[in-house]
C-alpha positions, 0 to 999 in steps of 0.5 A: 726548732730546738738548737740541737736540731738546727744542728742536726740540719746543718750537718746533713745540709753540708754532708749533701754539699760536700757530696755533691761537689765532690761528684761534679768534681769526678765528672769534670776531671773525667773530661778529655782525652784517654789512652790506653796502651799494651801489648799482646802476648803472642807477637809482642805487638804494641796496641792502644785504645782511646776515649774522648769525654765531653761534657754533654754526654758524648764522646768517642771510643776508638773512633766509635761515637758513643754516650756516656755517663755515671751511675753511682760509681759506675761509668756507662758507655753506650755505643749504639749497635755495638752495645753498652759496657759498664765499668767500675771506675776511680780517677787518679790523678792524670790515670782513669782505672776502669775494673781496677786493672785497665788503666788509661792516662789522660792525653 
């Protein structure tokens, strides 16, 4: 094999690591428990929502047992007769922002 192109590989090889390890990254800081909190225009009522992820794929979305996993950039919560949803996601420190306006922080 040609040195150029032993160094083509490598470079791929290590692109694919580093992909890899930064998508297992994203899936274990998504790991706990979320909560989301906010207000009702009307009445000025306080109200919060949660979501626990576990590693194995289930959870909870306010006390509704659920699934949950990644597709792409993309989280994907199934909660049985309730449905699925999906979200647009970014994880930001202790912040878990789903379609890039609902922000919930990590308990």
């Amino acid at each position: 094999m040609h040195t150029l192109n032993k160094k083509i590989y490598g470079l791929c090889f290590g692109i694919m690591i580093i992909l890899l390890l930064s998508a297992c990254g994203s899936q274990n800081d998504l790991m706990g428990h979320w909560v989301f909190e906010g207000e009702s225009g009307e009445e000025g009522s306080h109200y919060a929502y949660d979501i626990v992820f576990r590693e194995d794929g289930t959870g909870s979305a306010d006390g509704v047992s659920m699934n949950w996993s990644i597709d792409g950039e993309q989280l994907v919560l199934v909660l049985g007769i309730y449905g699925d949803y999906t979200y647009s996601y970014s994880l930001s420190g202790n912040e878990l922002i789903l379609d890039e306006d609902r922000v919930y922080e990590k308990q």
